[in-house]
mmCIF file of the N, C-alpha and C atoms, coordinates in Angstrom:
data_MODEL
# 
_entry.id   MODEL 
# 
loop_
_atom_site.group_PDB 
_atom_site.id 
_atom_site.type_symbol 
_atom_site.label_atom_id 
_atom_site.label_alt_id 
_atom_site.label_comp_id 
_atom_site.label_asym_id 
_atom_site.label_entity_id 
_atom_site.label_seq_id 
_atom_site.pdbx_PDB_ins_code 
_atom_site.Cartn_x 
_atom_site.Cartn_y 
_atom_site.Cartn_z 
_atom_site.occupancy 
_atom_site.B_iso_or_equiv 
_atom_site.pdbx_formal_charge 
_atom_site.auth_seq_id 
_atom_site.auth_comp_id 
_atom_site.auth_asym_id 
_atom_site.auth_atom_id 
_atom_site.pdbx_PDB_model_num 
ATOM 1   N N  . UNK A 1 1  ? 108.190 133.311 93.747  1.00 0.00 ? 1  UNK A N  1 
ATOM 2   C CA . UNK A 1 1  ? 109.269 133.994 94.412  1.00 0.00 ? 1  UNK A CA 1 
ATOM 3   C C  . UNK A 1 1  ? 110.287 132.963 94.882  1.00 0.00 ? 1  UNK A C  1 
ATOM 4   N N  . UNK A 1 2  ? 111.313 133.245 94.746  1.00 0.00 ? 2  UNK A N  1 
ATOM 5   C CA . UNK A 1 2  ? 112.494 132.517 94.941  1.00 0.00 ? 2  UNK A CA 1 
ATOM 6   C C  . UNK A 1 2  ? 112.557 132.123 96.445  1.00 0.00 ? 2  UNK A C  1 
ATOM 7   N N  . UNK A 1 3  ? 113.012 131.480 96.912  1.00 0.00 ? 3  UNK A N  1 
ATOM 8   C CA . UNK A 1 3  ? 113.314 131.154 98.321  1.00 0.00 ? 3  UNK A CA 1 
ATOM 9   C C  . UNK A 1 3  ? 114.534 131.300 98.865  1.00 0.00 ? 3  UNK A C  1 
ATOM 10  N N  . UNK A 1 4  ? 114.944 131.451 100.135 1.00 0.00 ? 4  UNK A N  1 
ATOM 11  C CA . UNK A 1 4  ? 116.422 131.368 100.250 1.00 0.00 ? 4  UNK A CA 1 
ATOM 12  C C  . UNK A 1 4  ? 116.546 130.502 101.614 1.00 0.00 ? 4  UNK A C  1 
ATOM 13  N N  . UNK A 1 5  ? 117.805 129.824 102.152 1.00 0.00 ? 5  UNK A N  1 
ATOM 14  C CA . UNK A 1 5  ? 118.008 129.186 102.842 1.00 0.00 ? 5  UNK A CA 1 
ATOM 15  C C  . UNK A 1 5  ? 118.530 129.906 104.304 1.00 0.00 ? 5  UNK A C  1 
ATOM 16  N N  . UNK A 1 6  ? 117.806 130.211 105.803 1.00 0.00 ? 6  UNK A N  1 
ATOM 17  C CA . UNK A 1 6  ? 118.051 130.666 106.486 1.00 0.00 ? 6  UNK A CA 1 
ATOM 18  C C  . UNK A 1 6  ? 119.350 130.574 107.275 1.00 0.00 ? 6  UNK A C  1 
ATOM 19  N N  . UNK A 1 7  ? 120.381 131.519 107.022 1.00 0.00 ? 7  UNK A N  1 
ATOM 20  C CA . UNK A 1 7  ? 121.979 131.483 107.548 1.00 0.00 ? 7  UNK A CA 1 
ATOM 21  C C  . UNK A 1 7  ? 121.915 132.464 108.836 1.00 0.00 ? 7  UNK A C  1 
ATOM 22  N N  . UNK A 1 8  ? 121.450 131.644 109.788 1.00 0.00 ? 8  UNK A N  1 
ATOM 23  C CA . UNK A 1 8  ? 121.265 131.676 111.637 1.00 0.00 ? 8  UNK A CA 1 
ATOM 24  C C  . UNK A 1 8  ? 122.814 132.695 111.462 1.00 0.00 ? 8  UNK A C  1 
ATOM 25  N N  . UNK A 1 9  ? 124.203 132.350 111.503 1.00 0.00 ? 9  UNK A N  1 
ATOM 26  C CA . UNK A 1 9  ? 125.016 133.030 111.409 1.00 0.00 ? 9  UNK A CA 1 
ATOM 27  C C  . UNK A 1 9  ? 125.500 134.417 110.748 1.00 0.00 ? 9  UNK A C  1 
ATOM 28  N N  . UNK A 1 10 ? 125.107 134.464 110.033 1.00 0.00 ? 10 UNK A N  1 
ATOM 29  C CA . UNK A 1 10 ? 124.444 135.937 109.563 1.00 0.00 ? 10 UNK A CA 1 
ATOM 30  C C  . UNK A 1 10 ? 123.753 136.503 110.303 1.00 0.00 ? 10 UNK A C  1 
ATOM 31  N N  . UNK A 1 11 ? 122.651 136.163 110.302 1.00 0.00 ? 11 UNK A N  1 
ATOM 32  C CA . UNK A 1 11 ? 122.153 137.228 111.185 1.00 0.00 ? 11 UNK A CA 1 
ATOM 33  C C  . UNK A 1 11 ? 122.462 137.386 112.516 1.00 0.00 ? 11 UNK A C  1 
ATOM 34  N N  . UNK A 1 12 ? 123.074 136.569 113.484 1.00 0.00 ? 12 UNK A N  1 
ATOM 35  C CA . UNK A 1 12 ? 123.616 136.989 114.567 1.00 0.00 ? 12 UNK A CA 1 
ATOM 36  C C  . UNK A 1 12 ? 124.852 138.218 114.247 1.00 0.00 ? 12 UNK A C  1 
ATOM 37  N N  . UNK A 1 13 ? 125.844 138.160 113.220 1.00 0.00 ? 13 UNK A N  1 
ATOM 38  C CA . UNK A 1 13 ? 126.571 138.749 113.144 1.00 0.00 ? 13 UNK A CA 1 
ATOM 39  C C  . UNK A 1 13 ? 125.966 140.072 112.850 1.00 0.00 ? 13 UNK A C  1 
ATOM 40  N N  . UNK A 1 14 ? 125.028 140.739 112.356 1.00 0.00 ? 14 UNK A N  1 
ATOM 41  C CA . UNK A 1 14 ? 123.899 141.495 111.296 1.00 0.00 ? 14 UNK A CA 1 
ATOM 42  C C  . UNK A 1 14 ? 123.392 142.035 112.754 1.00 0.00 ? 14 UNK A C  1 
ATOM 43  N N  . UNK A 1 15 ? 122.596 141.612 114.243 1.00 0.00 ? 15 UNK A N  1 
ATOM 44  C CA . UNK A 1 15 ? 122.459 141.988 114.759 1.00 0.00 ? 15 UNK A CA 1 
ATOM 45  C C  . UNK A 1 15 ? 123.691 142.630 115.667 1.00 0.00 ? 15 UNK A C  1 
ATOM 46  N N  . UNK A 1 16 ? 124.408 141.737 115.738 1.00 0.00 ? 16 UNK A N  1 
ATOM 47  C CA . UNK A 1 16 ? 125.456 142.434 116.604 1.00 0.00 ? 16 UNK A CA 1 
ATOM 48  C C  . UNK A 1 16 ? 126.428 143.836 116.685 1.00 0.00 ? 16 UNK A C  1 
ATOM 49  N N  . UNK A 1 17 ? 126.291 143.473 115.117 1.00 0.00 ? 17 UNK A N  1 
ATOM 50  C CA . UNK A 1 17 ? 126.604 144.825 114.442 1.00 0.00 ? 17 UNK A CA 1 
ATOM 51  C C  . UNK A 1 17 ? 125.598 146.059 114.470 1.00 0.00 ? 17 UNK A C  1 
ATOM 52  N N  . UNK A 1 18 ? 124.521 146.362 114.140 1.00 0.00 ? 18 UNK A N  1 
ATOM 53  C CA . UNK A 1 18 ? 123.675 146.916 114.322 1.00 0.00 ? 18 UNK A CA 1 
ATOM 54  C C  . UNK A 1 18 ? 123.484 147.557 115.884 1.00 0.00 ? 18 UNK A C  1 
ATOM 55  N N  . UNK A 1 19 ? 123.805 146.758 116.583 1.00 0.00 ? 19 UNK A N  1 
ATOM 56  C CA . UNK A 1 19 ? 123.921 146.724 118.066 1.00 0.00 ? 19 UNK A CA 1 
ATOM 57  C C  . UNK A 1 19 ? 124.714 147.800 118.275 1.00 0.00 ? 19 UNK A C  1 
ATOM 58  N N  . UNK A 1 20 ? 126.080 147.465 117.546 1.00 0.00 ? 20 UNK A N  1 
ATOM 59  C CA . UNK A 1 20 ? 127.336 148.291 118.011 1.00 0.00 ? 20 UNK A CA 1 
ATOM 60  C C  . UNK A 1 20 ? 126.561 149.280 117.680 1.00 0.00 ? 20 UNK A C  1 
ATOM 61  N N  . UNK A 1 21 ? 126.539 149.572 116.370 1.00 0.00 ? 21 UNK A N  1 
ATOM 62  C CA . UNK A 1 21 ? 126.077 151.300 115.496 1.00 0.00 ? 21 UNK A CA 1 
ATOM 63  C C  . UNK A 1 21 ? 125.097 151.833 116.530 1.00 0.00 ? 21 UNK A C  1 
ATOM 64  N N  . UNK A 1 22 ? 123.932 151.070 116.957 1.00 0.00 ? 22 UNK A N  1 
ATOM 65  C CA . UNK A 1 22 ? 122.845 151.734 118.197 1.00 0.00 ? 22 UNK A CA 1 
ATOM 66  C C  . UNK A 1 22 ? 123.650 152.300 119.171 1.00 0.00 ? 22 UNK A C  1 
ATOM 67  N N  . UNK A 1 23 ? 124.194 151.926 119.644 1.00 0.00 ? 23 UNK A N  1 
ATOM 68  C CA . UNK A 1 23 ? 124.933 152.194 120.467 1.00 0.00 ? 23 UNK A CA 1 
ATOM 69  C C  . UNK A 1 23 ? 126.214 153.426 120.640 1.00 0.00 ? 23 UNK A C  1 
ATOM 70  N N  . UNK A 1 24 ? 126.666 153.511 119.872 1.00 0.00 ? 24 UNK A N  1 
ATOM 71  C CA . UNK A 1 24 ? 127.801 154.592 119.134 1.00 0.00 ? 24 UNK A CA 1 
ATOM 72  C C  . UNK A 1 24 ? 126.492 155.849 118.822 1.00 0.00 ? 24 UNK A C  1 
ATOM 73  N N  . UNK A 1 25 ? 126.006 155.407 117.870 1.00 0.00 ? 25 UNK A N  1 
ATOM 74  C CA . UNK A 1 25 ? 124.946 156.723 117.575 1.00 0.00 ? 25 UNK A CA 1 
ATOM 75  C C  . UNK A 1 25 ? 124.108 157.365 118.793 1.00 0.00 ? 25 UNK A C  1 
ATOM 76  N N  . UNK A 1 26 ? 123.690 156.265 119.889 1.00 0.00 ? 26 UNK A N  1 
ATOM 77  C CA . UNK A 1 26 ? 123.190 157.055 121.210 1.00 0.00 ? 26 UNK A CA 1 
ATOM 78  C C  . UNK A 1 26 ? 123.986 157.717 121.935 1.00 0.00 ? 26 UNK A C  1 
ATOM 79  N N  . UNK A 1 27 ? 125.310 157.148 121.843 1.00 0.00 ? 27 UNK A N  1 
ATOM 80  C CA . UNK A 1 27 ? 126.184 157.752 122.776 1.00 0.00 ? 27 UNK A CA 1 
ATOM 81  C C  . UNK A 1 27 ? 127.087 159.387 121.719 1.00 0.00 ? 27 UNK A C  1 
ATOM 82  N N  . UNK A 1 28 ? 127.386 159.127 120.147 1.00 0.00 ? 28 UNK A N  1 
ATOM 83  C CA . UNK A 1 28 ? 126.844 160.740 120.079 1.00 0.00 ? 28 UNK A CA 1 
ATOM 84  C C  . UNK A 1 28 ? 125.965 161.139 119.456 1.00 0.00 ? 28 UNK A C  1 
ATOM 85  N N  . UNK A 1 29 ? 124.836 160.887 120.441 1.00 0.00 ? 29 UNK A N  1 
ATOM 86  C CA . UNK A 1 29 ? 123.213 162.256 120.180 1.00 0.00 ? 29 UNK A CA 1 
ATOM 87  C C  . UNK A 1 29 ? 123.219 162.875 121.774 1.00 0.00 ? 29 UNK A C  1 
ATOM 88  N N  . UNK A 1 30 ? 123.902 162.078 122.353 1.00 0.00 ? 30 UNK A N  1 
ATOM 89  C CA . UNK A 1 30 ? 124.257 162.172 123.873 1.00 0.00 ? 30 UNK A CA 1 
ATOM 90  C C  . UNK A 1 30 ? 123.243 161.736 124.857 1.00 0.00 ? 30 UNK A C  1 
ATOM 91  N N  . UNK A 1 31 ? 122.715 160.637 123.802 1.00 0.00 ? 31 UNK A N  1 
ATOM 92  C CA . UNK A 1 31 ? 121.485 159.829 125.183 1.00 0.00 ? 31 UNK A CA 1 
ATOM 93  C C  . UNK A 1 31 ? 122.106 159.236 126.367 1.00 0.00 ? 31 UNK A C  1 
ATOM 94  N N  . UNK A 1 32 ? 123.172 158.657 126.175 1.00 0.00 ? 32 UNK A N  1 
ATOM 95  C CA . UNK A 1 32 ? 123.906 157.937 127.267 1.00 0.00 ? 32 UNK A CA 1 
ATOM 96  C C  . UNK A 1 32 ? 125.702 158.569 126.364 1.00 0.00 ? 32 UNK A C  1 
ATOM 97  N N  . UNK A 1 33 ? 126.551 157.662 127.604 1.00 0.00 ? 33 UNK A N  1 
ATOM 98  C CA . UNK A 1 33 ? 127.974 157.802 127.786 1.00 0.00 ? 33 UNK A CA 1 
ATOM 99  C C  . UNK A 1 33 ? 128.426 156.104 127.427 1.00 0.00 ? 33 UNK A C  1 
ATOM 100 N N  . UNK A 1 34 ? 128.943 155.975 126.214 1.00 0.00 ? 34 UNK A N  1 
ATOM 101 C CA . UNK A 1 34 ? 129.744 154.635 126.163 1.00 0.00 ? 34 UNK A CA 1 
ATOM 102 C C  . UNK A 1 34 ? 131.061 155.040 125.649 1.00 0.00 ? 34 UNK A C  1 
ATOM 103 N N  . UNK A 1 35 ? 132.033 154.194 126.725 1.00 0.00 ? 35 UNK A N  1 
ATOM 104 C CA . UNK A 1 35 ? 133.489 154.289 126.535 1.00 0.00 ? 35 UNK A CA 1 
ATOM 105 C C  . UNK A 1 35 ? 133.787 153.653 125.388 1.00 0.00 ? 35 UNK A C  1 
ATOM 106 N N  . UNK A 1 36 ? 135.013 154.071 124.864 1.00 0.00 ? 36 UNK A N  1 
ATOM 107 C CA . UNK A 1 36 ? 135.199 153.712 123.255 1.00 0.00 ? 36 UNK A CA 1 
ATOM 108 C C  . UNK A 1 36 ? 135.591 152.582 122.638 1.00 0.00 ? 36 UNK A C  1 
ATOM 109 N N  . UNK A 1 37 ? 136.166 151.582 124.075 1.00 0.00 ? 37 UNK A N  1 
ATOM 110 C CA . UNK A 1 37 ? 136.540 150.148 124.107 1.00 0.00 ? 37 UNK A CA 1 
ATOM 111 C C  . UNK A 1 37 ? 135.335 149.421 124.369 1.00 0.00 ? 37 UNK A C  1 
ATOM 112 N N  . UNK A 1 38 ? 133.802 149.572 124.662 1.00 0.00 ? 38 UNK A N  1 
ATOM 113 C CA . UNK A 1 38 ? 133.342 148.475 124.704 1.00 0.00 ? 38 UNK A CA 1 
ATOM 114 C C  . UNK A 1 38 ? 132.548 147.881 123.645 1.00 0.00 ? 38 UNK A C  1 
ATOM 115 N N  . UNK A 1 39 ? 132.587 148.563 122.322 1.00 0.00 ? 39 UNK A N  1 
ATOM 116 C CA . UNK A 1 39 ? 132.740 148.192 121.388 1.00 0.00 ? 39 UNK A CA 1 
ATOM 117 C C  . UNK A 1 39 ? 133.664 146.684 120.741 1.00 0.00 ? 39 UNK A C  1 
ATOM 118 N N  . UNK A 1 40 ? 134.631 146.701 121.302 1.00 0.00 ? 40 UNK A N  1 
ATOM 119 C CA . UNK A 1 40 ? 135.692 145.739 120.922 1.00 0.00 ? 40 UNK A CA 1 
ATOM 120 C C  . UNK A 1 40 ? 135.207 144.265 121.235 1.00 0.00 ? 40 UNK A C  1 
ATOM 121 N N  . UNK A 1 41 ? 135.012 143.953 122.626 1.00 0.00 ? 41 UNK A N  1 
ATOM 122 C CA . UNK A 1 41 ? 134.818 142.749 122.651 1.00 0.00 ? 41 UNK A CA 1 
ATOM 123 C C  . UNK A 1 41 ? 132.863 142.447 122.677 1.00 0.00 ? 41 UNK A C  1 
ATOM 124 N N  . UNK A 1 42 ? 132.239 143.594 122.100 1.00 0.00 ? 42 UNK A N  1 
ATOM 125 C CA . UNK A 1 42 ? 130.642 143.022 121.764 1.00 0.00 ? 42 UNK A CA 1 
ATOM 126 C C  . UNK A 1 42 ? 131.126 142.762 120.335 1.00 0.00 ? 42 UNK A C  1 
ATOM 127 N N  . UNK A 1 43 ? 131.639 143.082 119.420 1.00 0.00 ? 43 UNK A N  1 
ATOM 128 C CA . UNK A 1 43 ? 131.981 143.018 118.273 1.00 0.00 ? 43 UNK A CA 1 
ATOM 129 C C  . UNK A 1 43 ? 132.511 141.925 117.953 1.00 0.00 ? 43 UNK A C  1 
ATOM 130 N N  . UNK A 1 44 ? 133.819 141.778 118.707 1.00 0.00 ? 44 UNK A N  1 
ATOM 131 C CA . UNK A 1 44 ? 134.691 140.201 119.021 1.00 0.00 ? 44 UNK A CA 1 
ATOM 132 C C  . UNK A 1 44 ? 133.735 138.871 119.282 1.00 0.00 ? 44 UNK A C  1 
ATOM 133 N N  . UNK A 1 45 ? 133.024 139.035 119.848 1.00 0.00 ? 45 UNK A N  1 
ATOM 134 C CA . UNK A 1 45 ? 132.285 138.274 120.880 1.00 0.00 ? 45 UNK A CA 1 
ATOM 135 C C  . UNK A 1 45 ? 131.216 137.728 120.128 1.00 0.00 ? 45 UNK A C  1 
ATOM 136 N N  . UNK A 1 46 ? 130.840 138.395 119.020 1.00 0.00 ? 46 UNK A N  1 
ATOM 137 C CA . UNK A 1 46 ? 129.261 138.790 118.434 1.00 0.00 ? 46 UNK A CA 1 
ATOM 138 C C  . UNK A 1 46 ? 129.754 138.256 117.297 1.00 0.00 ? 46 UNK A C  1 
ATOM 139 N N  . UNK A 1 47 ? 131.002 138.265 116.760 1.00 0.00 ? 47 UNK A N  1 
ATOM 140 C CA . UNK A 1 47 ? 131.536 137.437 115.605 1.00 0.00 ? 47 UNK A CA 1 
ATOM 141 C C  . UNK A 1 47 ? 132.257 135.986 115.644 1.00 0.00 ? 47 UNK A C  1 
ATOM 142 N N  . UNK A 1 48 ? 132.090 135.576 116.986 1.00 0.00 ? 48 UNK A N  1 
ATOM 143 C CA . UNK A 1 48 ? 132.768 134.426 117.384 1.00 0.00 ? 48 UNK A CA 1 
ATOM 144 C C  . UNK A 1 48 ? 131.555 133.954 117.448 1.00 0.00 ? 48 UNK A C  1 
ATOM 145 N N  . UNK A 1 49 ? 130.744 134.676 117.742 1.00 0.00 ? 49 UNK A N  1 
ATOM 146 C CA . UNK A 1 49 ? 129.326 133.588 118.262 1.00 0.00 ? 49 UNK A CA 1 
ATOM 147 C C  . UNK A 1 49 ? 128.459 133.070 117.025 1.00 0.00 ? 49 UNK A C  1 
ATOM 148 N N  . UNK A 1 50 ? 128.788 134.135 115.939 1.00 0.00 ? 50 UNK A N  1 
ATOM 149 C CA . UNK A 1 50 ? 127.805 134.078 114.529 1.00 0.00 ? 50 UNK A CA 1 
ATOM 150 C C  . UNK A 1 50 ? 128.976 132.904 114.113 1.00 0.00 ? 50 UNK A C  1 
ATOM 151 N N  . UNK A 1 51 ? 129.822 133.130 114.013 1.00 0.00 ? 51 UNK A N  1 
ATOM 152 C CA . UNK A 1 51 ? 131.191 131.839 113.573 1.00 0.00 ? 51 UNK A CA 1 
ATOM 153 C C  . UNK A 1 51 ? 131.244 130.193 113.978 1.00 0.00 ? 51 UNK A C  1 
ATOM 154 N N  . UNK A 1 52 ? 130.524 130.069 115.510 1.00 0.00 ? 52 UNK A N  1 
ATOM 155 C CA . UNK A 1 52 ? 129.992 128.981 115.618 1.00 0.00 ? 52 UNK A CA 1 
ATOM 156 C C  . UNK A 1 52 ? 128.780 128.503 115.546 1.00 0.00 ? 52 UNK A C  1 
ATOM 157 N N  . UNK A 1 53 ? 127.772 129.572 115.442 1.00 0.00 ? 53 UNK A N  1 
ATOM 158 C CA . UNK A 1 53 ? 126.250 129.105 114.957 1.00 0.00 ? 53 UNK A CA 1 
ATOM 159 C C  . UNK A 1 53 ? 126.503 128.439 113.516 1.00 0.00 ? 53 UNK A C  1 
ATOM 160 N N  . UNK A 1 54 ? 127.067 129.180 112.563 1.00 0.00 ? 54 UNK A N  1 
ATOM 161 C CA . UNK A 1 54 ? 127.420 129.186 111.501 1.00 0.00 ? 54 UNK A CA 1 
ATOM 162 C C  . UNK A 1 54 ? 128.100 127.721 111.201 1.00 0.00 ? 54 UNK A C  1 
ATOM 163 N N  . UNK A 1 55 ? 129.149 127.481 111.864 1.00 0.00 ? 55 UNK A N  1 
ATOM 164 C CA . UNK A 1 55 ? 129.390 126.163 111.913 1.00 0.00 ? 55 UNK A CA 1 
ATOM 165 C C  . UNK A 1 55 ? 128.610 124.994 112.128 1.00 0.00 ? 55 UNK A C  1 
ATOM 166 N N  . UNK A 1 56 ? 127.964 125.538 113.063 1.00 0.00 ? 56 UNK A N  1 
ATOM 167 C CA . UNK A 1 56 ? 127.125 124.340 113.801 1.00 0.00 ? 56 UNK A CA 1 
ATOM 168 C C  . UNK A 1 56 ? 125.962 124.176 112.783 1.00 0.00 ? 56 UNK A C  1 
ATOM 169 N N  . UNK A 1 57 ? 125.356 125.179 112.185 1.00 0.00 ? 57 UNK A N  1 
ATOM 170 C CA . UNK A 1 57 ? 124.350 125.335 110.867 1.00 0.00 ? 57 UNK A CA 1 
ATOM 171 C C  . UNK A 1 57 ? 124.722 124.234 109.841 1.00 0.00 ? 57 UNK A C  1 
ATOM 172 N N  . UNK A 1 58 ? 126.091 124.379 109.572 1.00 0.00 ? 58 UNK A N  1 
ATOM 173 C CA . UNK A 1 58 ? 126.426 123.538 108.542 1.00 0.00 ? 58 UNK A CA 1 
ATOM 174 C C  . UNK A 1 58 ? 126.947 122.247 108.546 1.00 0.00 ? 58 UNK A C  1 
ATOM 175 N N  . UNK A 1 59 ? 126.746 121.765 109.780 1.00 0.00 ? 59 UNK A N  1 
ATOM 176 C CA . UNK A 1 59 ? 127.485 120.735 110.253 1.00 0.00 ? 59 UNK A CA 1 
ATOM 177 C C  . UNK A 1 59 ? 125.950 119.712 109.882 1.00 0.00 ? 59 UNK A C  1 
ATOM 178 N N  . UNK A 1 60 ? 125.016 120.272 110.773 1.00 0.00 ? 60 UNK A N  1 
ATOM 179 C CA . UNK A 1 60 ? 123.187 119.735 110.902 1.00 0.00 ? 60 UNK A CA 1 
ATOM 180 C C  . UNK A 1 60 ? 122.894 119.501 109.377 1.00 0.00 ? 60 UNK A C  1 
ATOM 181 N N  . UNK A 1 61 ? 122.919 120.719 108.427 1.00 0.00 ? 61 UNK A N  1 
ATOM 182 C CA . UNK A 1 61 ? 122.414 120.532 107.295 1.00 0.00 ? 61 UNK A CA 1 
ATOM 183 C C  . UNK A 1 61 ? 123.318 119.641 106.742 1.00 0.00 ? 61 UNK A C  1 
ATOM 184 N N  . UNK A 1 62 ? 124.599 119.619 106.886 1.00 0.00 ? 62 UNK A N  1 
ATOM 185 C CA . UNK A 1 62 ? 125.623 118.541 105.989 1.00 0.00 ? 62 UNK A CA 1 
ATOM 186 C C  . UNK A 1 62 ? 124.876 116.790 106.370 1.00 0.00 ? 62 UNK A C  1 
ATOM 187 N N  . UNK A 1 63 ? 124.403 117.021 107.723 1.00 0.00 ? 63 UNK A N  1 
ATOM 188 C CA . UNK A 1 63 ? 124.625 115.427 108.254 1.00 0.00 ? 63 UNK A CA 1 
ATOM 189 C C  . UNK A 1 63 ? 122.910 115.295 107.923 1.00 0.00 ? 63 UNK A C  1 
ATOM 190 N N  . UNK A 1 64 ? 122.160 116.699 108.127 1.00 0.00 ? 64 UNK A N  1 
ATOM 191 C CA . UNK A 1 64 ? 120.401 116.104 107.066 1.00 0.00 ? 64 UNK A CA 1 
ATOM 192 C C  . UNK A 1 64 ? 120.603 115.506 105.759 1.00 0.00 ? 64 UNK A C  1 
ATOM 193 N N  . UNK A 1 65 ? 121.450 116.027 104.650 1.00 0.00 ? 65 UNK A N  1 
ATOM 194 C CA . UNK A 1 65 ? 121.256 116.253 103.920 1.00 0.00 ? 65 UNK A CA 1 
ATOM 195 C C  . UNK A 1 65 ? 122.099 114.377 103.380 1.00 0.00 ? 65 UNK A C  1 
ATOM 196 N N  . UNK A 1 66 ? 123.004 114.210 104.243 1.00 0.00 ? 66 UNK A N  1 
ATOM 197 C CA . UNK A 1 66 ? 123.845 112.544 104.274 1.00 0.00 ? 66 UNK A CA 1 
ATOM 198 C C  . UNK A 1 66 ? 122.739 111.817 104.620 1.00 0.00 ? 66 UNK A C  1 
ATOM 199 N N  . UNK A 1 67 ? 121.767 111.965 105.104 1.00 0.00 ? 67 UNK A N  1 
ATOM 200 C CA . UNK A 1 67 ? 120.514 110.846 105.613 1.00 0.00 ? 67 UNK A CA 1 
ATOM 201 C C  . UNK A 1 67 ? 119.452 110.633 104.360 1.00 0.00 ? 67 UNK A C  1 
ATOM 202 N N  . UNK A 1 68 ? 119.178 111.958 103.710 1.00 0.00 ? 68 UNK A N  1 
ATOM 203 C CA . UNK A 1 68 ? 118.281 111.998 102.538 1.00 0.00 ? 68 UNK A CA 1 
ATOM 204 C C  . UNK A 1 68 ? 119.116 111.475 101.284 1.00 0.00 ? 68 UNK A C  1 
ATOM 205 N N  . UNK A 1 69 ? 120.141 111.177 101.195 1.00 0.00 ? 69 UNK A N  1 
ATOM 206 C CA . UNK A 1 69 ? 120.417 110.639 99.710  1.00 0.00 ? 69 UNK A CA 1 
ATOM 207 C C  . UNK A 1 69 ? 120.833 108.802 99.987  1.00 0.00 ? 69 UNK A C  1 
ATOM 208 N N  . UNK A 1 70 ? 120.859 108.321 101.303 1.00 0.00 ? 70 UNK A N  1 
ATOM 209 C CA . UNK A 1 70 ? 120.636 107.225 101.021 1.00 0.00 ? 70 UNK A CA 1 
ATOM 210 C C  . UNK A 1 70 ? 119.679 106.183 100.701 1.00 0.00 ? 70 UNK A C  1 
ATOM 211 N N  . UNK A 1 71 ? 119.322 105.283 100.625 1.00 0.00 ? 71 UNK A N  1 
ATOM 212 C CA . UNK A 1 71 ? 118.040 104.390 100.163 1.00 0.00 ? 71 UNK A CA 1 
ATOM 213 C C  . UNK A 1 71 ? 116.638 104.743 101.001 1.00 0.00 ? 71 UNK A C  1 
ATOM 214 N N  . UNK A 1 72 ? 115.868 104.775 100.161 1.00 0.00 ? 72 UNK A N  1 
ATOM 215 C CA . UNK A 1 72 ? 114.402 104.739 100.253 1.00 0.00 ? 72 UNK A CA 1 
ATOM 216 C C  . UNK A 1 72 ? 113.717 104.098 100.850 1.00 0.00 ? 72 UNK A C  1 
ATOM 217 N N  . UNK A 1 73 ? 113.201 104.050 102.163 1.00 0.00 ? 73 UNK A N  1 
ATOM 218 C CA . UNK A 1 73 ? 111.910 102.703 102.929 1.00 0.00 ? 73 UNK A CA 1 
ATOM 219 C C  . UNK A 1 73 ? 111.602 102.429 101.675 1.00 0.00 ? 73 UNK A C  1 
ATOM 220 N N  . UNK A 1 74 ? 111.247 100.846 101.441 1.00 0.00 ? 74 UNK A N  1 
ATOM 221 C CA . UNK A 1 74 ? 110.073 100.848 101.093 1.00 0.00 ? 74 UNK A CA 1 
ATOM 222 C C  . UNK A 1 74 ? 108.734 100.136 101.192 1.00 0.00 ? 74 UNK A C  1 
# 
């Protein structure tokens, strides 16, 4: 089976979103009352945050990956 490389930023964005939809869908089944703006900045907020994990992800793997191609102990 193939493998894939874990993108931390994704899935923050993946939850956050999901978040919103929970949220919208409770409020109409009428479990609770959410106003129609606070959507905006969990959304905003939740994509700024996956945007710098995301960065920061690729910054670590760029600077692992500069350590493994230079010379060999030996």
């Amino acid at each position: 089976m193939l493998r894939h490389e874990l993108q931390p930023g994704k899935l923050i964005a993946g939850l956050v979103l999901v978040l919103a939809g929970v949220l919208y869908a409770g409020d109409a089944a009428g479990a609770w009352d959410i106003p129609w703006f606070v959507v905006i900045p969990l959304v905003t907020g939740g994509l700024c945050l996956a945007g710098a994990v995301a960065f920061l992800t690729g910054r670590v793997r760029r600077r692992r990956q500069r350590g493994r191609t230079g010379a060999e102990p030996a």
